[in-house]
TITORNU-394539 format. One record per residue (C-alpha): residue in three letters; x, y, z. Coordinates in nm, 2 decimals, always signed. Example, Ala and Ser with C-alpha at 12.3 -4.5 7.8 and 13.67 -1.06 7.14 Angstrom:
<pts>
code|u|v|w
ALA|+1.23|-0.45|+0.78
SER|+1.37|-0.11|+0.71
</pts>
This chain:
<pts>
code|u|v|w
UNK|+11.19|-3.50|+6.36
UNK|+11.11|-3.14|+6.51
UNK|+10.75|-3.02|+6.52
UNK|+10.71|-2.63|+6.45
UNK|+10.59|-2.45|+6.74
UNK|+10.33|-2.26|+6.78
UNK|+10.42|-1.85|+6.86
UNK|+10.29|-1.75|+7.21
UNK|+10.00|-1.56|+7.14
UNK|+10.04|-1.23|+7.18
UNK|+9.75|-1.09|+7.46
UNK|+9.67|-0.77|+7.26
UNK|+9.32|-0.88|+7.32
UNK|+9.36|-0.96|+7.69
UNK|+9.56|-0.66|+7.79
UNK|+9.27|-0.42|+7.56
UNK|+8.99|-0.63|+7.80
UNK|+9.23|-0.54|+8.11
UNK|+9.25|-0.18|+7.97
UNK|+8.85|-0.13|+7.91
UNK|+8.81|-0.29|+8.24
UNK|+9.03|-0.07|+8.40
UNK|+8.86|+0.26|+8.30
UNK|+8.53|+0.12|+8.32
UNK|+8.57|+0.03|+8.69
UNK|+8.73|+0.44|+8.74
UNK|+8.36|+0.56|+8.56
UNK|+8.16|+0.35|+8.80
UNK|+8.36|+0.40|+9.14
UNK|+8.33|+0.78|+9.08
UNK|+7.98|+0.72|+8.98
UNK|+7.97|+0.57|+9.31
UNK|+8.11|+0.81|+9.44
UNK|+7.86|+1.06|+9.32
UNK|+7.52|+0.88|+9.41
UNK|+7.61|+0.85|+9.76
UNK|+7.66|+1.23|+9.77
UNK|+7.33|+1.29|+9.60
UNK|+7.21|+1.01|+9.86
UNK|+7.28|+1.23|+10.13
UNK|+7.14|+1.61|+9.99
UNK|+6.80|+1.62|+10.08
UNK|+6.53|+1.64|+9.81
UNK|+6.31|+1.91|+9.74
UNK|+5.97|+1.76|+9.83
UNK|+5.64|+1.94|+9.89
UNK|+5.50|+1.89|+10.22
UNK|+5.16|+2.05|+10.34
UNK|+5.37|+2.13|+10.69
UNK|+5.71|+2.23|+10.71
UNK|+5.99|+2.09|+10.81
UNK|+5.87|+1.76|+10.62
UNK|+5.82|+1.44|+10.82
UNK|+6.18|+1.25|+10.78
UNK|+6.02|+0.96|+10.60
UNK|+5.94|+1.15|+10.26
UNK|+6.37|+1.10|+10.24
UNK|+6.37|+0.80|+10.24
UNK|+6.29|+0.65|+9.89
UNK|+6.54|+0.91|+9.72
UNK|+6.80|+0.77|+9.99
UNK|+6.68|+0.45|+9.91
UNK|+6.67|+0.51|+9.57
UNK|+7.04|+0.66|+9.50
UNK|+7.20|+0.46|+9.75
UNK|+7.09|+0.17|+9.57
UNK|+7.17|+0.25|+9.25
UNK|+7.56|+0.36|+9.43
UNK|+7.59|+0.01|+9.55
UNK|+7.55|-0.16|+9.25
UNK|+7.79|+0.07|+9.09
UNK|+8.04|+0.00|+9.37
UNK|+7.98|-0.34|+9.29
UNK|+8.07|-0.32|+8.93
UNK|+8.36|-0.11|+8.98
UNK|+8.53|-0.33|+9.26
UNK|+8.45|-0.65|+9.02
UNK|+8.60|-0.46|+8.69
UNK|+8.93|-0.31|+8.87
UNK|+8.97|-0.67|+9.04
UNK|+8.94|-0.85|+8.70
UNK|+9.18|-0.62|+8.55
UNK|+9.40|-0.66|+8.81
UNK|+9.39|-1.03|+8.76
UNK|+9.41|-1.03|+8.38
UNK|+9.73|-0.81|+8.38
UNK|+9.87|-1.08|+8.66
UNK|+9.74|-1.37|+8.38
UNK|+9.53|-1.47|+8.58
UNK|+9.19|-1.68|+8.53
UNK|+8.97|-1.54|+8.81
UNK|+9.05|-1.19|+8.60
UNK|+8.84|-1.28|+8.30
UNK|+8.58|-1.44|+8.51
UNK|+8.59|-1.09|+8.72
UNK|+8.54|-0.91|+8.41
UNK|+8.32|-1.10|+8.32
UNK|+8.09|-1.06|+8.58
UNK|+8.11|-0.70|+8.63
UNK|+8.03|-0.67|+8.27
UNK|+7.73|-0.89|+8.26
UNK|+7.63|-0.71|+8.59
UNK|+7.69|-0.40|+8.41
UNK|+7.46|-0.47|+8.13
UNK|+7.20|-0.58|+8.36
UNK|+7.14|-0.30|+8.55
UNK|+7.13|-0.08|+8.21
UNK|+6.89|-0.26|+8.14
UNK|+6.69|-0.23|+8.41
UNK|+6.71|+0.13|+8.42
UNK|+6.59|+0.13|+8.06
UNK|+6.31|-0.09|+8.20
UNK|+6.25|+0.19|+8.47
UNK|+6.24|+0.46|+8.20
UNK|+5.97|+0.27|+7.99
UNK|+5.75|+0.23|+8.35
UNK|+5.78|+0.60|+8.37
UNK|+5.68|+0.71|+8.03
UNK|+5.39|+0.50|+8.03
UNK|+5.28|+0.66|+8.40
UNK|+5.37|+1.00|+8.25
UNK|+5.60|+1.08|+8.51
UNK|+5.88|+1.20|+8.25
UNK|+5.88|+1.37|+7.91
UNK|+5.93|+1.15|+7.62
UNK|+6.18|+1.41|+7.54
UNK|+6.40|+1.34|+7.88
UNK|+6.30|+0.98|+7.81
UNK|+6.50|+0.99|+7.49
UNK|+6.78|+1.15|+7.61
UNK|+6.82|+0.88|+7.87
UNK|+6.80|+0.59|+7.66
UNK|+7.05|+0.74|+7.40
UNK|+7.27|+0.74|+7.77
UNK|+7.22|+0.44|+7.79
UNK|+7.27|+0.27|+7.46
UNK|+7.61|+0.45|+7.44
UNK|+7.74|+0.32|+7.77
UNK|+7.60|-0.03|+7.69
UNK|+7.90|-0.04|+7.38
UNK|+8.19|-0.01|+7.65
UNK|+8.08|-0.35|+7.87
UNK|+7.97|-0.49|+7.58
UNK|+8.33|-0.43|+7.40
UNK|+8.50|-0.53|+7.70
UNK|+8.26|-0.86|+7.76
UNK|+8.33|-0.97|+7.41
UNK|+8.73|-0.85|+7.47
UNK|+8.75|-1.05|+7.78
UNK|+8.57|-1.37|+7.69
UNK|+8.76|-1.40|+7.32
UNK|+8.93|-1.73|+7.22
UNK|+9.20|-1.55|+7.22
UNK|+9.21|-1.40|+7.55
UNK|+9.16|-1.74|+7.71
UNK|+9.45|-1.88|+7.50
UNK|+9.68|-1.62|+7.65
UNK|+9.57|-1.69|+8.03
UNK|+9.65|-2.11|+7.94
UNK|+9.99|-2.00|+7.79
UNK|+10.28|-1.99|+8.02
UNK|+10.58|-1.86|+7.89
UNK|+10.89|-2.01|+7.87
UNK|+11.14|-1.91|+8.14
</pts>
């Protein structure tokens, strides 16, 4: 008596997870990239005696470099969980994972930041707006690529080893 078998599953969803992961770890390494150049141009800040004391710097370096770490962060954990997924591996998803989930958080806290801001009226509901509309636009991409990358499906390819 012979049992059908089961067709490997194909890893469509995996490799579209791998794929999403792999651009969105390119977006935040350049994004990176970019706040730790604006980390290190000076900001224009109004001082009563020029040149301004060196600590009025510091929370824009503090600020931007900050926000470029956790974007390194994301980026290094989304290109090493794509890595990983196209290698079939298990520490890929849980990579992926991770930088999405990490990813979602700190959207989140920058819409946090945004709401703080409009209610000290230190930015226009107007720029306020534009921001969050930002933001709720790249919050589909990790989002996607979470629900990609933590799919039934996706987990079923990892388990599968292929027949040699």
């Amino acid at each position: 008596m012979s049992y059908p078998q089961t067709p490997a599953p194909s890893g469509a969803t995996a490799m579209c997870a791998g794929v999403l992961a792999a651009l969105g770890s390119l977006a935040h390494l350049l994004s990176a990239a970019g706040s730790f150049i604006v980390a290190l141009i000076p900001p224009r800040v109004y001082c009563d005696r020029q040149p301004c004391p060196q600590p009025a710097y510091l929370p824009h370096l503090a600020v931007a470099g900050g926000i470029g770490i956790v974007l390194l962060s994301v980026g290094c954990l989304l290109a090493a969980g794509a890595f990983g997924l196209f290698r079939r591996r298990h520490k890929g998803q849980t990579r992926v994972q991770e930088g999405c989930v990490l990813a979602l958080v700190s959207h989140l806290v920058g819409l946090a930041v945004v709401a703080i801001l409009i209610s000290t009226r230190e930015i226009t509901d107007s720029d306020a707006v534009d921001f969050s509309i930002t933001v709720a636009i790249a919050l589909l991409f990790p989002l996607v690529t979470l629900a990609l990358a933590s799919s039934p499906s996706t987990k079923r390819w990892l388990d599968h080893t292929p027949a040699r």
